[in-house]
mmCIF file of the N, C-alpha and C atoms, coordinates in Angstrom:
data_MODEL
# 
_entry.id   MODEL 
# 
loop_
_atom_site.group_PDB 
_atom_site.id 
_atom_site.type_symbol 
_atom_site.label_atom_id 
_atom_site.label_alt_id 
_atom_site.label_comp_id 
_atom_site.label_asym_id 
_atom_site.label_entity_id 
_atom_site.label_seq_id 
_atom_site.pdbx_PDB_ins_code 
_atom_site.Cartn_x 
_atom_site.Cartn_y 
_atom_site.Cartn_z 
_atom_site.occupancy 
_atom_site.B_iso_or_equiv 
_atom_site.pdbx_formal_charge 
_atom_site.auth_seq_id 
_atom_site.auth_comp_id 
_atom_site.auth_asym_id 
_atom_site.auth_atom_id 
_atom_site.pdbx_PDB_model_num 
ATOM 1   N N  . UNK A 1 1  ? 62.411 -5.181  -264.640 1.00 0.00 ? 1  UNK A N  1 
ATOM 2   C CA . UNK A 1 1  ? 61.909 -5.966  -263.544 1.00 0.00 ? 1  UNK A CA 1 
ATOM 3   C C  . UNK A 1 1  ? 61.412 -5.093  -262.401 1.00 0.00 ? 1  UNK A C  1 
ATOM 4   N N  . UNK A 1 2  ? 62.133 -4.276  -262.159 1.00 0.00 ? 2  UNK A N  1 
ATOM 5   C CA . UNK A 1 2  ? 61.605 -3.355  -260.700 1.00 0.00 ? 2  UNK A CA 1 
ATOM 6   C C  . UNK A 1 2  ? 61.670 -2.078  -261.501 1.00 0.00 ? 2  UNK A C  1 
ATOM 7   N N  . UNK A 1 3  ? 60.260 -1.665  -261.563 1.00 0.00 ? 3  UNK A N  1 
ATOM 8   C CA . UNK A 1 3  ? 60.000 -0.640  -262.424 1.00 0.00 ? 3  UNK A CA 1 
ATOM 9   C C  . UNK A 1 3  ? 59.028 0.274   -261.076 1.00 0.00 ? 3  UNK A C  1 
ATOM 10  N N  . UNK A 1 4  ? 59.347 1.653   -261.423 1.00 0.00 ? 4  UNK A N  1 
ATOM 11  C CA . UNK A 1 4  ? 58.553 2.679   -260.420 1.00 0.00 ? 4  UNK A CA 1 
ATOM 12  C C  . UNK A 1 4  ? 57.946 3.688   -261.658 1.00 0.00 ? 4  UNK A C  1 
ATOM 13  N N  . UNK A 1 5  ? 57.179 4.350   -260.422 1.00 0.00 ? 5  UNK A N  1 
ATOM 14  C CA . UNK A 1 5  ? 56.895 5.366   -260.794 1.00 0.00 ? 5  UNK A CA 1 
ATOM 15  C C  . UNK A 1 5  ? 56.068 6.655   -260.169 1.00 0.00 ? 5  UNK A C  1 
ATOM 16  N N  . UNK A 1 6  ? 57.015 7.765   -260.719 1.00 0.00 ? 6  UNK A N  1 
ATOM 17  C CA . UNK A 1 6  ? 56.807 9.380   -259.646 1.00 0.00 ? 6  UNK A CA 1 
ATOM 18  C C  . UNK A 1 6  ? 55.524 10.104  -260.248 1.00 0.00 ? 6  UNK A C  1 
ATOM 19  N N  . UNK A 1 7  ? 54.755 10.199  -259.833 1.00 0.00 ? 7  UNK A N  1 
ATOM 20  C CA . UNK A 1 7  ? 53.619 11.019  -260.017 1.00 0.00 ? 7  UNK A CA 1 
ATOM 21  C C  . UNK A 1 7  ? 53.681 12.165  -258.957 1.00 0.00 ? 7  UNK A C  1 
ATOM 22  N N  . UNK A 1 8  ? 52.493 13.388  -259.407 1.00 0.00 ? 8  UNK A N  1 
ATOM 23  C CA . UNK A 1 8  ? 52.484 13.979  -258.484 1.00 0.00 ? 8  UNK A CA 1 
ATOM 24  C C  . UNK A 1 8  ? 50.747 14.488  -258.776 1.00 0.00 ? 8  UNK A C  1 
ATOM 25  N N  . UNK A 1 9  ? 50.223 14.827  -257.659 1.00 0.00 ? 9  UNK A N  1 
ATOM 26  C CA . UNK A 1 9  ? 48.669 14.910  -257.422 1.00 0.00 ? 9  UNK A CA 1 
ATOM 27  C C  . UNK A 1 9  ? 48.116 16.180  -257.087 1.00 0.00 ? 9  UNK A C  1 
ATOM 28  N N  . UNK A 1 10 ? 47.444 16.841  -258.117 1.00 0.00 ? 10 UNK A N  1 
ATOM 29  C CA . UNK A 1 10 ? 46.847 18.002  -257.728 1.00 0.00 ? 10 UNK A CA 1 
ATOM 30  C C  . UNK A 1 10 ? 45.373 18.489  -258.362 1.00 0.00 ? 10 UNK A C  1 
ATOM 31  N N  . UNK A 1 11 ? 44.611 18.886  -257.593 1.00 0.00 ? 11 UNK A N  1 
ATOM 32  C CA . UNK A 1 11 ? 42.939 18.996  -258.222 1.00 0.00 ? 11 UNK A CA 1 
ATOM 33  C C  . UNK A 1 11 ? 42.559 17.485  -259.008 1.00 0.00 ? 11 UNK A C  1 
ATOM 34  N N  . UNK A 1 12 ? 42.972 16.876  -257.861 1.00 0.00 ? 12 UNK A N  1 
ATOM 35  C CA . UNK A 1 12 ? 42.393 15.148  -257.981 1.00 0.00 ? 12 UNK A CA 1 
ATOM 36  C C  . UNK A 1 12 ? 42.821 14.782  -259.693 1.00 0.00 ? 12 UNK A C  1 
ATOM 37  N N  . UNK A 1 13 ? 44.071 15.348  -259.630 1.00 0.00 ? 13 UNK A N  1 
ATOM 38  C CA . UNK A 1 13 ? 44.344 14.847  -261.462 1.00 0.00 ? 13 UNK A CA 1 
ATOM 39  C C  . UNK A 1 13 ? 46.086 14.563  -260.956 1.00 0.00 ? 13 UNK A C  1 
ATOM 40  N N  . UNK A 1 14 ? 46.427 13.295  -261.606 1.00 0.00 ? 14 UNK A N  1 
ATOM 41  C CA . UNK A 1 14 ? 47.916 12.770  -261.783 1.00 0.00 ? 14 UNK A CA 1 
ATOM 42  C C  . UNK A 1 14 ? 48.351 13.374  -262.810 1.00 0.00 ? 14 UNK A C  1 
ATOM 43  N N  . UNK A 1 15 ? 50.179 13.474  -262.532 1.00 0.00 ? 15 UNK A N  1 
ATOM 44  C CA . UNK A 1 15 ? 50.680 14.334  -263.637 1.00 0.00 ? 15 UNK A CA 1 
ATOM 45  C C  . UNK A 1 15 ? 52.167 13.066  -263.307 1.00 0.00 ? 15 UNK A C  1 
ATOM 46  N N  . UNK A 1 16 ? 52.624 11.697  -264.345 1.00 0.00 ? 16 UNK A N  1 
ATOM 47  C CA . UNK A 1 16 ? 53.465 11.164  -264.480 1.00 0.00 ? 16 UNK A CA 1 
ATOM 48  C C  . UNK A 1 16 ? 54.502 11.936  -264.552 1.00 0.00 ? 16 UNK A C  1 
ATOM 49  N N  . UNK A 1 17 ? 55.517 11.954  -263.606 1.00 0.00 ? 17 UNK A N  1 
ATOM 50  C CA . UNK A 1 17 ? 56.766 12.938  -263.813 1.00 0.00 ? 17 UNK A CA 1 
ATOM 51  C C  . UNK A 1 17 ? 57.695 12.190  -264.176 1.00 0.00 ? 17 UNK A C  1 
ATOM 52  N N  . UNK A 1 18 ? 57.853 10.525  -263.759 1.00 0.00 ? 18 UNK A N  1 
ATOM 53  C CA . UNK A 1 18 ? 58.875 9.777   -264.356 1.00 0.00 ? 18 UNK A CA 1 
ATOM 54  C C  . UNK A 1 18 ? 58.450 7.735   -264.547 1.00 0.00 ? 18 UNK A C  1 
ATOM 55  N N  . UNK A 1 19 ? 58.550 7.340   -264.991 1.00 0.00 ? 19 UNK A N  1 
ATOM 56  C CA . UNK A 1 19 ? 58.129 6.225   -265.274 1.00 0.00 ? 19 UNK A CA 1 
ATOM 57  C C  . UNK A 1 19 ? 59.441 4.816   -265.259 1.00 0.00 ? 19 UNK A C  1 
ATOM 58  N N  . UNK A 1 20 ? 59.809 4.029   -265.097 1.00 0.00 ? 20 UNK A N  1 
ATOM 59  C CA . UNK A 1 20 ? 60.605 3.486   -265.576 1.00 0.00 ? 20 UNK A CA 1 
ATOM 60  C C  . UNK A 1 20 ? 61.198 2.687   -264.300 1.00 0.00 ? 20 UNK A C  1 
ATOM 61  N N  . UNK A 1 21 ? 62.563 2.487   -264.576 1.00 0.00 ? 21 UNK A N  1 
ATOM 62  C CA . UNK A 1 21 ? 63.704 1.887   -263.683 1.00 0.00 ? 21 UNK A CA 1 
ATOM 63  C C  . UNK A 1 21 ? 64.269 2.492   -262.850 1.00 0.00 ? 21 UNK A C  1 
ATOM 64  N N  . UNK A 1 22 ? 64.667 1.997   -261.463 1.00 0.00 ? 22 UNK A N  1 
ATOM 65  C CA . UNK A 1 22 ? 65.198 3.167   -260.677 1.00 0.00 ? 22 UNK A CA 1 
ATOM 66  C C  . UNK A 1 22 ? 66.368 2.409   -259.915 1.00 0.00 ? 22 UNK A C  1 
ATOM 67  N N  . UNK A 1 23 ? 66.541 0.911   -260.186 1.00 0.00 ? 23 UNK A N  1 
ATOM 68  C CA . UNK A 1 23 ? 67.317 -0.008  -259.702 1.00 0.00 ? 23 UNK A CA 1 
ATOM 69  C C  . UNK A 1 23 ? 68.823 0.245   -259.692 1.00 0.00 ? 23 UNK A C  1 
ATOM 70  N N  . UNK A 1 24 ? 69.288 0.164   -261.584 1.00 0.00 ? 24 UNK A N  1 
ATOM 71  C CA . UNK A 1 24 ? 70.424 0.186   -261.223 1.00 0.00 ? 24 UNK A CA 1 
ATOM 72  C C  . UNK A 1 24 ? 71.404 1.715   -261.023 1.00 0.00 ? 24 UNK A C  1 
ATOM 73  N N  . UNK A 1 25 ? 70.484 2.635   -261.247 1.00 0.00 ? 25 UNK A N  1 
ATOM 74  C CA . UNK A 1 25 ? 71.437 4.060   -260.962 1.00 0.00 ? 25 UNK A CA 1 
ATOM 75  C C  . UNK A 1 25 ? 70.672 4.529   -259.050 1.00 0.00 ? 25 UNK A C  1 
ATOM 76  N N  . UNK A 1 26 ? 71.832 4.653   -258.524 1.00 0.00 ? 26 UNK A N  1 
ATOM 77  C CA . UNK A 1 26 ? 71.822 5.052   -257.055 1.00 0.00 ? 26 UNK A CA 1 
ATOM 78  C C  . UNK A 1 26 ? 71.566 6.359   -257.181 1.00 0.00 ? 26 UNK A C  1 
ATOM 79  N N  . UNK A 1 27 ? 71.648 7.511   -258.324 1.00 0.00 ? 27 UNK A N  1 
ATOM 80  C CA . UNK A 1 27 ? 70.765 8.944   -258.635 1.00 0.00 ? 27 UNK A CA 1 
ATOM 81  C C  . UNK A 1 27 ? 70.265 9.158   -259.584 1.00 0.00 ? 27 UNK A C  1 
ATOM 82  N N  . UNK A 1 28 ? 69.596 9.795   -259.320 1.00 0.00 ? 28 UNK A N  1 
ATOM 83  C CA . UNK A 1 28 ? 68.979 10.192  -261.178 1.00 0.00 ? 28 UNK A CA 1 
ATOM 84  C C  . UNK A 1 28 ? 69.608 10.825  -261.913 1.00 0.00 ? 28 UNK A C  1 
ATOM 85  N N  . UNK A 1 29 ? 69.994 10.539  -263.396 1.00 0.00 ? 29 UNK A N  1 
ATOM 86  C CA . UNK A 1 29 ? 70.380 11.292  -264.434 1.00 0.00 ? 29 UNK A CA 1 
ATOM 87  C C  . UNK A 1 29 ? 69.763 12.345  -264.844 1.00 0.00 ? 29 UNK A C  1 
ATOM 88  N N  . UNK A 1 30 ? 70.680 12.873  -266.503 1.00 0.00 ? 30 UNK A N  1 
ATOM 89  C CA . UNK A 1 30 ? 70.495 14.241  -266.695 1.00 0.00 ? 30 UNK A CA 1 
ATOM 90  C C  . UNK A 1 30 ? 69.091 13.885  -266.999 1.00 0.00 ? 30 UNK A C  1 
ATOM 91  N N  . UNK A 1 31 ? 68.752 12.584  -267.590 1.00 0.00 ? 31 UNK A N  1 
ATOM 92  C CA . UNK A 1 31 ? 68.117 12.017  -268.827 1.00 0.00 ? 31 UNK A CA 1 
ATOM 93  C C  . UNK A 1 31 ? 66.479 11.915  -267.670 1.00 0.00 ? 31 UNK A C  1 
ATOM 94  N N  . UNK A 1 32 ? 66.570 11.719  -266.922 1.00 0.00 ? 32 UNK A N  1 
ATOM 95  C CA . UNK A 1 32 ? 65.233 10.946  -265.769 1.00 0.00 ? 32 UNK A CA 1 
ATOM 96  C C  . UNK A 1 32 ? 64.877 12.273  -265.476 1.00 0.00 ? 32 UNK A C  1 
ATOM 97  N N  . UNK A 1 33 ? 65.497 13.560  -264.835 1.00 0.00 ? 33 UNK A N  1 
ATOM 98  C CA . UNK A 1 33 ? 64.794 14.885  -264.378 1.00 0.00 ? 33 UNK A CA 1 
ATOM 99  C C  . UNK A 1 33 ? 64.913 15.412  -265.652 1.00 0.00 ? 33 UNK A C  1 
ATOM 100 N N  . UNK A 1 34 ? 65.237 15.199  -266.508 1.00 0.00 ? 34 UNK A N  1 
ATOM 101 C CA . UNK A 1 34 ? 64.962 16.524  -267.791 1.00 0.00 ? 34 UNK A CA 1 
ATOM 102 C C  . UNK A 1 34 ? 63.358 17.313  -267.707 1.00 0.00 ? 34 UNK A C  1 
ATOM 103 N N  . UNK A 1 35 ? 62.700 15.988  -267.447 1.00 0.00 ? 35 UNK A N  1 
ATOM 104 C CA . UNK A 1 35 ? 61.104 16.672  -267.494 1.00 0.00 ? 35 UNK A CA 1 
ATOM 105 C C  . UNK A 1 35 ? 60.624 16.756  -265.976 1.00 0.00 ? 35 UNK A C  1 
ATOM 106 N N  . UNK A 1 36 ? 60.802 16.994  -264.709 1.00 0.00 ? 36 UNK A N  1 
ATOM 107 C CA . UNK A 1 36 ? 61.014 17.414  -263.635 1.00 0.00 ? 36 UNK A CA 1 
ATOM 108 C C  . UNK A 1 36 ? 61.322 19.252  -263.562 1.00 0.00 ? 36 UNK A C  1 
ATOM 109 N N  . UNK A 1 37 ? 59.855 19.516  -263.359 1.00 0.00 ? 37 UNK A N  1 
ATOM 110 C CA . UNK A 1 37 ? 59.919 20.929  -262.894 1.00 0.00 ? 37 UNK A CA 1 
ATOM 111 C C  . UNK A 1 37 ? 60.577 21.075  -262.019 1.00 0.00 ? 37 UNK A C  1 
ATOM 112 N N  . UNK A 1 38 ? 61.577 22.125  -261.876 1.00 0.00 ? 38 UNK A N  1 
ATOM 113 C CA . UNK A 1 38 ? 62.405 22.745  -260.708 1.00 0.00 ? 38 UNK A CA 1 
ATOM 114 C C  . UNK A 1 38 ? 61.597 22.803  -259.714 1.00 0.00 ? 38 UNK A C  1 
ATOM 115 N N  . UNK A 1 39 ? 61.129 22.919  -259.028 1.00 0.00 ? 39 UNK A N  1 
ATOM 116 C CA . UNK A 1 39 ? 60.028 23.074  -257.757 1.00 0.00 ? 39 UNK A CA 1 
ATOM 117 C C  . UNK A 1 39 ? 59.915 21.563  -257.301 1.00 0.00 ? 39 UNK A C  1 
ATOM 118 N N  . UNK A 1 40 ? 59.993 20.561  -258.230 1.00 0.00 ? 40 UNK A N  1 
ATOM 119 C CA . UNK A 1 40 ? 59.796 19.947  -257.745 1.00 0.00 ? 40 UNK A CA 1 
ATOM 120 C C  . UNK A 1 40 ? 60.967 18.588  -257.415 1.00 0.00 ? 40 UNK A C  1 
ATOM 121 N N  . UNK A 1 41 ? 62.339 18.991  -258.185 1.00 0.00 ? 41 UNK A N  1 
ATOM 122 C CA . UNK A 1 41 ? 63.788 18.160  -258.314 1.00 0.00 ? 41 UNK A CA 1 
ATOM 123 C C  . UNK A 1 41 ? 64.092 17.917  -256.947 1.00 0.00 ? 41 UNK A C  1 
ATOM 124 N N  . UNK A 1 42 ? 63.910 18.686  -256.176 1.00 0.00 ? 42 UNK A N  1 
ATOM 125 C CA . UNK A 1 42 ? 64.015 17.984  -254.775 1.00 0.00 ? 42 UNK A CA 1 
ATOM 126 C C  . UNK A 1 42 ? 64.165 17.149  -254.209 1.00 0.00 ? 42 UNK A C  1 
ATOM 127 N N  . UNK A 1 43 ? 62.306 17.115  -254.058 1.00 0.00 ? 43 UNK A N  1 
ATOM 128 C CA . UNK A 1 43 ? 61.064 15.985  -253.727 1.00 0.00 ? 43 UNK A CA 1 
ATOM 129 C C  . UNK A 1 43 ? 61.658 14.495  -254.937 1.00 0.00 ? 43 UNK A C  1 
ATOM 130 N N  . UNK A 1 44 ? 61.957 15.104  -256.037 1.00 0.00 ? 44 UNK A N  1 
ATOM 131 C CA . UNK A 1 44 ? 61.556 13.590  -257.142 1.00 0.00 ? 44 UNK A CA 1 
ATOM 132 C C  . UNK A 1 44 ? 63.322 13.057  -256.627 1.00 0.00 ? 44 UNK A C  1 
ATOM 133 N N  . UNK A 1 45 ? 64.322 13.661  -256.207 1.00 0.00 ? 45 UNK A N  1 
ATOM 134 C CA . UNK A 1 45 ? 65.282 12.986  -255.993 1.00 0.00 ? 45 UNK A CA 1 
ATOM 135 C C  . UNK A 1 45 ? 65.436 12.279  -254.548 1.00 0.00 ? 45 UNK A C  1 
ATOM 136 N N  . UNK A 1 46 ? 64.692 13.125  -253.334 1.00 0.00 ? 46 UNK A N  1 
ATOM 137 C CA . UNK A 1 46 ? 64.878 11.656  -252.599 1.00 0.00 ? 46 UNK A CA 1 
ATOM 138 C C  . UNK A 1 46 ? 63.740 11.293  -252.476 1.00 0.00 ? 46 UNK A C  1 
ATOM 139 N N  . UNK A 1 47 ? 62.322 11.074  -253.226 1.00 0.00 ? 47 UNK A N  1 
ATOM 140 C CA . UNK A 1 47 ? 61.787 10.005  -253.581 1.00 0.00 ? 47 UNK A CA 1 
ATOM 141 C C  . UNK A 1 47 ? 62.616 8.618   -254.196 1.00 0.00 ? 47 UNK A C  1 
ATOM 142 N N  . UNK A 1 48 ? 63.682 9.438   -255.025 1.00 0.00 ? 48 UNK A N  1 
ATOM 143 C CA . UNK A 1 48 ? 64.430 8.605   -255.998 1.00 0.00 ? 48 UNK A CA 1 
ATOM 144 C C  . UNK A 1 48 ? 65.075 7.290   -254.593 1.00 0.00 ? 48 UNK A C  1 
ATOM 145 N N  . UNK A 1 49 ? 66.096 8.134   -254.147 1.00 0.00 ? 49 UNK A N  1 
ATOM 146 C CA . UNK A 1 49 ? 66.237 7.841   -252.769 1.00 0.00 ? 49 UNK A CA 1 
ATOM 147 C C  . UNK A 1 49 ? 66.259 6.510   -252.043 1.00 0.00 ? 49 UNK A C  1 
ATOM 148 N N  . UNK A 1 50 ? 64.851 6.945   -252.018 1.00 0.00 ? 50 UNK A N  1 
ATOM 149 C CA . UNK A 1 50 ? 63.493 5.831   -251.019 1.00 0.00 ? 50 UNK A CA 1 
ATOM 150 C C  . UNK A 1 50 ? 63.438 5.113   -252.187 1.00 0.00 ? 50 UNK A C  1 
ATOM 151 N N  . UNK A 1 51 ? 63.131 4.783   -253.121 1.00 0.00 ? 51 UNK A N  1 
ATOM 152 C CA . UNK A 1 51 ? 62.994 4.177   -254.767 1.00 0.00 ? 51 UNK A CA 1 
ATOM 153 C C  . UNK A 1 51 ? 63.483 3.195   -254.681 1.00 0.00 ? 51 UNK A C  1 
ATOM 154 N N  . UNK A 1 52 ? 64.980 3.956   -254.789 1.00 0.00 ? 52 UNK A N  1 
ATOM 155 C CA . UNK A 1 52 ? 66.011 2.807   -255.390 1.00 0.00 ? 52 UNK A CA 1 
ATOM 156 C C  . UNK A 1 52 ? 66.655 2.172   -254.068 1.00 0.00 ? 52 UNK A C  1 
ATOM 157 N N  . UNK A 1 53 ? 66.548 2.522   -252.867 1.00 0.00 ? 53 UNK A N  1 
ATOM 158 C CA . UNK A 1 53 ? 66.939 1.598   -251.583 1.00 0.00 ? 53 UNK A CA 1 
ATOM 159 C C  . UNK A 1 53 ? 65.808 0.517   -251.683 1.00 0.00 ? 53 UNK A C  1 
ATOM 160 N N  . UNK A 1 54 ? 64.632 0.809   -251.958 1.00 0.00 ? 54 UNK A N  1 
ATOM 161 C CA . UNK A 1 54 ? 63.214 -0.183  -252.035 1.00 0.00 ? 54 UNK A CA 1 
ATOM 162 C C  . UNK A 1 54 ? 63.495 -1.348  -252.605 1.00 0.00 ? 54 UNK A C  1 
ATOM 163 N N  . UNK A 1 55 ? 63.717 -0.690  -253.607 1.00 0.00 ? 55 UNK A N  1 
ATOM 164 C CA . UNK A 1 55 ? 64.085 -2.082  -254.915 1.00 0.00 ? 55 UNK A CA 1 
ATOM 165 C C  . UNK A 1 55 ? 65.491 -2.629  -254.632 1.00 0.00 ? 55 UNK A C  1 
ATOM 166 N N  . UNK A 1 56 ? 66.099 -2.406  -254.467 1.00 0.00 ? 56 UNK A N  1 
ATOM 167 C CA . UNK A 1 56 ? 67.535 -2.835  -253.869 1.00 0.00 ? 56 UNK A CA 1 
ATOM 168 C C  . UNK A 1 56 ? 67.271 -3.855  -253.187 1.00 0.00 ? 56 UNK A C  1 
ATOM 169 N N  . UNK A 1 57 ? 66.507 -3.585  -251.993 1.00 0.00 ? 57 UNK A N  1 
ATOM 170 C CA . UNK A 1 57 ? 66.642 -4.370  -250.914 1.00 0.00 ? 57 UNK A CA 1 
ATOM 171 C C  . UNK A 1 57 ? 65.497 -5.487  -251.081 1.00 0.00 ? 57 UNK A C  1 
ATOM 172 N N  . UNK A 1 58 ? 64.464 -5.242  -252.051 1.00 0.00 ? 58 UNK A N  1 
ATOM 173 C CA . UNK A 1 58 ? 63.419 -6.416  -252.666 1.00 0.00 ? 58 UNK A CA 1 
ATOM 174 C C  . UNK A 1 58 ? 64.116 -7.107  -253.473 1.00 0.00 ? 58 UNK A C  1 
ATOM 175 N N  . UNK A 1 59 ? 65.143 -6.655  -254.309 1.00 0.00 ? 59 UNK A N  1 
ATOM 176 C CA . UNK A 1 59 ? 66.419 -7.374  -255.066 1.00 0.00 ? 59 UNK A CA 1 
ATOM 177 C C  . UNK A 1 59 ? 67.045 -8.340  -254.522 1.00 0.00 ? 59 UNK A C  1 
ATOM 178 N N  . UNK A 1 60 ? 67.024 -8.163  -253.072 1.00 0.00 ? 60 UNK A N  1 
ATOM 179 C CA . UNK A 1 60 ? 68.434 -8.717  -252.685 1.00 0.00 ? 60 UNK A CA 1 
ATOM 180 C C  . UNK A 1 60 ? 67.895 -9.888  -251.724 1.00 0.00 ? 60 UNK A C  1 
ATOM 181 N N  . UNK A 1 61 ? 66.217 -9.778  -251.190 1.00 0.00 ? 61 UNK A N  1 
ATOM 182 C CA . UNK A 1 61 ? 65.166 -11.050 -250.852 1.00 0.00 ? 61 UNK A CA 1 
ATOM 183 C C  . UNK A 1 61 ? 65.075 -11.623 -251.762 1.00 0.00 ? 61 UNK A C  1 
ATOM 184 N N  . UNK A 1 62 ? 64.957 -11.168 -253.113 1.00 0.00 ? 62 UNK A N  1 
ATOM 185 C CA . UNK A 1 62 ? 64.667 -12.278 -254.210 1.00 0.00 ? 62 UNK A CA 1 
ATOM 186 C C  . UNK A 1 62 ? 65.344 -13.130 -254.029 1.00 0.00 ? 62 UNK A C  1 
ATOM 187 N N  . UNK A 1 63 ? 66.508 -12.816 -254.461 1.00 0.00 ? 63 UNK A N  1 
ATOM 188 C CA . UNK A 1 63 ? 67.929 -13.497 -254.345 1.00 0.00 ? 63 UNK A CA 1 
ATOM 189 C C  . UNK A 1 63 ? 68.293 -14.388 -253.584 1.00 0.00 ? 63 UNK A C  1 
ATOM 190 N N  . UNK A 1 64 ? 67.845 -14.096 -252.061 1.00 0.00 ? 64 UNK A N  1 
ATOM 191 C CA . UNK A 1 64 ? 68.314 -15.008 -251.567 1.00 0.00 ? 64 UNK A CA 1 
ATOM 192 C C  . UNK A 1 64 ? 67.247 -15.723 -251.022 1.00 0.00 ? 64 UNK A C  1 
ATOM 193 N N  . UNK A 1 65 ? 66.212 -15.090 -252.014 1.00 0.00 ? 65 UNK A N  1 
ATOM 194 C CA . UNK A 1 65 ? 65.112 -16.692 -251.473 1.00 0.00 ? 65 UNK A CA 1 
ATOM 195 C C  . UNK A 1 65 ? 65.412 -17.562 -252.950 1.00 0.00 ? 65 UNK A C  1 
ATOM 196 N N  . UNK A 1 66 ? 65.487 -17.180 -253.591 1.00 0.00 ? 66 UNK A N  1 
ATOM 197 C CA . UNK A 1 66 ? 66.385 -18.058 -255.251 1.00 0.00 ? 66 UNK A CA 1 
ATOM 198 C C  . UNK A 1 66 ? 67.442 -19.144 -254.776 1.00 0.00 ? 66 UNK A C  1 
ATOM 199 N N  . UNK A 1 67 ? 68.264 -18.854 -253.901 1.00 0.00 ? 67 UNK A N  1 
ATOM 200 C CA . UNK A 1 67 ? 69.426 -19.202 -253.742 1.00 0.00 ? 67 UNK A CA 1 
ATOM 201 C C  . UNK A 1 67 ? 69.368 -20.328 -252.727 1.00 0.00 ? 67 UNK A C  1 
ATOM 202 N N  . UNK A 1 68 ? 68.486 -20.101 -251.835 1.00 0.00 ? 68 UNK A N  1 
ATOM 203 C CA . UNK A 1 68 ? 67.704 -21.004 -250.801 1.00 0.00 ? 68 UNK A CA 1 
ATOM 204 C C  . UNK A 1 68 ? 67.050 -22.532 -251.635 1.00 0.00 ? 68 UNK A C  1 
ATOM 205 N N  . UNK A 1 69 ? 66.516 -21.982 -252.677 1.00 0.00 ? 69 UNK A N  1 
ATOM 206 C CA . UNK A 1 69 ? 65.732 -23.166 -253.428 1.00 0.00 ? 69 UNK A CA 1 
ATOM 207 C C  . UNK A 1 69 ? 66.508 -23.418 -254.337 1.00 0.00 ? 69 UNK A C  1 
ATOM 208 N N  . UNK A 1 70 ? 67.842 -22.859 -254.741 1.00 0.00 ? 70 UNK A N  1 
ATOM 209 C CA . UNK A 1 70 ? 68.351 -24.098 -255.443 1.00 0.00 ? 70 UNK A CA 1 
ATOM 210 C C  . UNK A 1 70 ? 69.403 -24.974 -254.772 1.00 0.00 ? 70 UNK A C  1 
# 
């Protein structure tokens, strides 16, 4: 349902660094940076961060606009 995704941009060309879900883990696993260049584990974790507070908190409007209408 709340799906992201980390790119990163260089000589006007995208390079997908992670694709997927970022909802229910509050960090990233071994499994999500495996393909995350060191240079860049940093940056892709508090992107992660900003990510998964995003969706959290769009989670939690859903909800209680759901909850409103029933």
């Amino acid at each position: 349902m709340w799906e992201c995704q980390f790119y990163i941009e260089f000589a006007d060309k995208e390079e997908i660094l992670y694709e997927g879900n970022c909802y229910f883990d509050e960090r990233p696993n071994g499994f999500d940076v495996r393909n995350i260049p060191e240079k860049y584990l940093k940056d892709f974790e508090m992107a992660w961060d900003v990510a998964h507070k995003e969706v959290v908190d769009e989670n939690n409007k859903f909800e209680e606009k759901t909850k409103k209408i029933m």
